[in-house]
C-alpha positions as CSV (number, residue, x, y, z in Angstrom):
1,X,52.3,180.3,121.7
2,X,51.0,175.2,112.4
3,X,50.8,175.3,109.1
4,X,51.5,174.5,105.8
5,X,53.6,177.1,103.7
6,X,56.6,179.4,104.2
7,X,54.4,182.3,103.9
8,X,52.0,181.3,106.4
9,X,54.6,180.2,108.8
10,X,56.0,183.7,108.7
11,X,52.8,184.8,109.8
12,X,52.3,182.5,112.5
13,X,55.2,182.9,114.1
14,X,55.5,186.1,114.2
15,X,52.1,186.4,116.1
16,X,54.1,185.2,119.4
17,X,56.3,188.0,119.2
18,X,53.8,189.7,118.3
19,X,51.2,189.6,120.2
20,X,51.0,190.5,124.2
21,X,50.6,189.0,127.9
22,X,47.4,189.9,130.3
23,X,48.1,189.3,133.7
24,X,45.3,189.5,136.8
25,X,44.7,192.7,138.6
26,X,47.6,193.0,141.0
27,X,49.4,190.3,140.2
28,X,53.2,189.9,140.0
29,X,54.6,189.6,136.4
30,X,54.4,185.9,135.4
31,X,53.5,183.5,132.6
32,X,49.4,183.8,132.8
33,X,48.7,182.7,136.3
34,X,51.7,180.7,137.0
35,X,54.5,182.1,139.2
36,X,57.7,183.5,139.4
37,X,60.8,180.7,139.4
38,X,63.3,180.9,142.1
39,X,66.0,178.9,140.2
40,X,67.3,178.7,136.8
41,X,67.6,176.0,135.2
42,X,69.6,177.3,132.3
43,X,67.1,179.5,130.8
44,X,68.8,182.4,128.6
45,X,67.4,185.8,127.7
46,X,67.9,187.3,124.0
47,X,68.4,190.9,124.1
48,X,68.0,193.0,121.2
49,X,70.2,196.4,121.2
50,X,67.9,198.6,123.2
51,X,68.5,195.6,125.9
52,X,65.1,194.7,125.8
53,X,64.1,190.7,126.1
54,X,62.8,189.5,122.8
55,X,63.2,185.7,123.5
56,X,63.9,182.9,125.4
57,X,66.7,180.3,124.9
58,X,68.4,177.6,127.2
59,X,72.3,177.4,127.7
60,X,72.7,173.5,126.8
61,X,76.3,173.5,127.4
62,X,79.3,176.4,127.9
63,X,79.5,176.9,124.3
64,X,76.1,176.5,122.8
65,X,72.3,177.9,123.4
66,X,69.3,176.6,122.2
67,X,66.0,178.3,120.8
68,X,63.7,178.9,117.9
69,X,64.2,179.5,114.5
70,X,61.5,182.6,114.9
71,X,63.8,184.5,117.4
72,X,66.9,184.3,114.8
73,X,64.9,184.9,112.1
74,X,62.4,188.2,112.5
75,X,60.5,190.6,111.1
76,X,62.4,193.2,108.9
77,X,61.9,196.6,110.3
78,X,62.2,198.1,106.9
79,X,59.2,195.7,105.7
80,X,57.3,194.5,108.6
81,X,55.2,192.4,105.6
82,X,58.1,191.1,104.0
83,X,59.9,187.7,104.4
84,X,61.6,187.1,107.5
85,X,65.4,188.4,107.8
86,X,68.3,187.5,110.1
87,X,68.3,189.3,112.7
88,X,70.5,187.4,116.3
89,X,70.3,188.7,119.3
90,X,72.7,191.5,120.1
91,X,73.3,189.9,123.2
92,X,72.4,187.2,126.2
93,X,72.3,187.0,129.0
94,X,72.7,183.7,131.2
95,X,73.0,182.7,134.6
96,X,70.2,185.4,135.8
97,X,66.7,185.4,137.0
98,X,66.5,188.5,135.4
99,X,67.1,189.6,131.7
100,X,68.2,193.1,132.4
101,X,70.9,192.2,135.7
102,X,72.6,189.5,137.3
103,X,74.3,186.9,135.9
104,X,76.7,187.3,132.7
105,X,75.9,189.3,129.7
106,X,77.3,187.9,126.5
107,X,77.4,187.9,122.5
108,X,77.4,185.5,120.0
109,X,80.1,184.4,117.4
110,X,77.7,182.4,115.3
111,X,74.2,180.5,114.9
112,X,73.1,177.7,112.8
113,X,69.3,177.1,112.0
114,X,67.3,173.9,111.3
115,X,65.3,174.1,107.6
116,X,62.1,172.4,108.7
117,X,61.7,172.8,112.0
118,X,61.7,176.1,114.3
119,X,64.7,175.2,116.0
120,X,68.1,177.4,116.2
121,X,71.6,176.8,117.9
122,X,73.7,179.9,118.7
123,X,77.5,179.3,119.9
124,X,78.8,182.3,122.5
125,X,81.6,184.1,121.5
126,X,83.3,182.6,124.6
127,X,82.4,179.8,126.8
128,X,80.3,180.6,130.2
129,X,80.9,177.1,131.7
130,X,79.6,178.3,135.3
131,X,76.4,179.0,134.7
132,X,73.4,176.4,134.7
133,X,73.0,174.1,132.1
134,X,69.7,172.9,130.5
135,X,69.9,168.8,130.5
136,X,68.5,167.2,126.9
137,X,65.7,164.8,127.0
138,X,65.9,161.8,124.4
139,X,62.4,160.2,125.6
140,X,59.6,161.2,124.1
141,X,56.8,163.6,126.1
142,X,53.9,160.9,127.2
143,X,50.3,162.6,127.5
144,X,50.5,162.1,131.3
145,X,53.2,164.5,131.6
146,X,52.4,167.8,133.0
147,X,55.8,170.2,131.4
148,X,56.8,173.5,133.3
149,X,56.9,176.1,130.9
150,X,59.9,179.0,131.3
151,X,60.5,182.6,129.9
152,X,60.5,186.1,130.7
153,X,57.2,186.6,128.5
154,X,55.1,189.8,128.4
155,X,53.0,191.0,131.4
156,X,50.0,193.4,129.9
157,X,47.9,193.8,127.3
158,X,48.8,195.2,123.5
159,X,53.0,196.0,123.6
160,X,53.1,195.4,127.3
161,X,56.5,194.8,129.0
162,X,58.7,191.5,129.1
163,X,58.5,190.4,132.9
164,X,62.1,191.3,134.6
165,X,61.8,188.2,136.5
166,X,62.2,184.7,134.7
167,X,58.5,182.7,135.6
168,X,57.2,178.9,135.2
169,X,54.1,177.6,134.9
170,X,52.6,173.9,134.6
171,X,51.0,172.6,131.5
172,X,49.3,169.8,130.1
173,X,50.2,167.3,127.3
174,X,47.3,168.0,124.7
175,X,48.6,165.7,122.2
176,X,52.0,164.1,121.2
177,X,51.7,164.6,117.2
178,X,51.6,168.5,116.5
179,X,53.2,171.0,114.1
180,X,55.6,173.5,114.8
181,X,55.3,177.7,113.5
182,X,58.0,176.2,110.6
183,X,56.5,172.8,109.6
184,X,58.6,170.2,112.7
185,X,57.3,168.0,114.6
186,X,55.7,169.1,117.9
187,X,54.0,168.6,121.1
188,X,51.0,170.6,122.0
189,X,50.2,171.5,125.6
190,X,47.3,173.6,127.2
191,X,47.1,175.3,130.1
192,X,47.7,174.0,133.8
193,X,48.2,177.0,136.0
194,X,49.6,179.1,133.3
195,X,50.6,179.5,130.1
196,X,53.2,180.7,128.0
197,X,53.0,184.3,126.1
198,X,54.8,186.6,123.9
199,X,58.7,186.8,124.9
200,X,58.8,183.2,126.0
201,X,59.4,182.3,122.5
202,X,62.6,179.7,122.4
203,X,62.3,178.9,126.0
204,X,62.4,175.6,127.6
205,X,59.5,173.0,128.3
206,X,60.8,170.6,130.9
207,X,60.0,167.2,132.7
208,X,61.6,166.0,135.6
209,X,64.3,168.3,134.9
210,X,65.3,167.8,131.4
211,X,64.0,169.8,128.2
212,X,61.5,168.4,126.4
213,X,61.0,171.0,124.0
214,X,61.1,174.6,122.9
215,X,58.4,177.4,122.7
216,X,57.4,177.8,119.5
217,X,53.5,179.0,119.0
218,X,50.6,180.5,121.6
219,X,48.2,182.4,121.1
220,X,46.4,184.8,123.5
221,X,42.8,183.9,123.2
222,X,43.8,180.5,122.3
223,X,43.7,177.3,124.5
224,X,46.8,175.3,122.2
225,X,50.3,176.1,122.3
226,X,53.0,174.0,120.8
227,X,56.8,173.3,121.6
228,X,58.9,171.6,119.2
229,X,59.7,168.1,120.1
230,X,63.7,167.6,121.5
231,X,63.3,164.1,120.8
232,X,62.9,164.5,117.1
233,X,65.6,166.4,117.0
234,X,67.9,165.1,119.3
235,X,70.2,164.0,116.6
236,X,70.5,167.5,114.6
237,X,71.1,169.2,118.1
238,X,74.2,167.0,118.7
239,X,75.3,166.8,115.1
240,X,75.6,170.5,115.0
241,X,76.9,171.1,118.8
242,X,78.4,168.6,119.8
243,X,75.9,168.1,122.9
């Protein structure tokens, strides 16, 4: 799901939203060949205000969500090739495996984005403090690591549909020095058993239970999909939240 101007990251980013998810014949909906989780371990769906999943985000404590800059800052509707506008979700929803039930459907009383990396923090309107919460990592990803990747990404071809169900997949480490869709530091991971896709923007990559980073690029025909570092950021997220 990098490069070197605003302009271009624009572009870049927006192909995860963008683009779509191809699943096998017959298959459940799922990230690309991986499966469909039966826990959550904090993942958050961003709903726009048709109720549709956009992106994904992780509650990191009762207060505050984490996810990327791209999913707080879209495409204008009015000028699909114009600079990217603020547009936050019209709503979450935490504590589900599913986007559209379950769980707790909230709003948001304000967000905060980072300038050079495609990382955002939105605070809830009111605290959900019993719901799961996404644990931090502060060590950085090692290239023997093999990250689950979560989100409710698309499941077909073109403007196919976000899955209902919230699904995993395992990954591998690529490389530990990569670029993020708005210049941050990265790492990139290629497929395992799966892949992330369109919709899982913002969501969580996690070893041994803890978040190592956030969804930030894939392509479809690509093998290369990066996730902006938490460890390189460790120190913005907890400046700005508190956590």
């Amino acid at each position: 799901m990098t490069y070197r101007s605003r302009a271009a990251a624009a572009a870049a980013v927006g192909a995860l939203t963008a683009s779509a998810l191809t699943a096998p014949a017959a298959a459940a909906p799922r990230i690309i060949d991986g499966r469909v989780a039966d826990t959550n371990p904090g993942a958050v769906a961003l709903l726009d205000q048709t109720g549709d999943q956009y992106c994904t985000a992780t509650q990191i404590s009762a207060e505050w969500v984490l996810t990327a800059w791209h999913c707080i800052y879209r495409r204008n509707p009015d000028d699909a090739n114009g600079p990217r506008v603020p547009r936050p979700p019209t709503s979450l929803r935490v504590g589900s495996l599913q986007f559209g039930s379950g769980g707790r459907q909230v709003t948001h009383a304000s967000y905060v984005v980072h300038d050079q990396a495609d990382l955002a923090l939105i605070r809830l309107a009111a605290p959900s403090a019993d719901t799961p919460l996404m644990k931090l990592a502060a060590a950085e990803v090692a290239e023997k690591d093999q990250p689950l990747v979560w989100g409710w990404g698309r499941t077909a071809a073109g403007n196919g549909p976000s899955s209902p169900d919230l699904k995993l997949a395992t990954t591998k480490v690529h490389g530990v020095t990569g670029t993020d869709g708005h210049g941050g530091q990265a790492v990139r991971l290629s497929r395992g058993d799966g892949k992330p896709a369109p919709g899982d923007s913002g969501g969580p990559a996690t070893v041994n239970g803890q978040q190592v980073g956030v969804c930030s690029q894939s392509l479809m025909l690509g093998r290369l999909f990066t996730y902006t570092k938490i460890s390189a950021y460790r120190d913005w997220i907890r400046q700005k939240s508190g956590v």
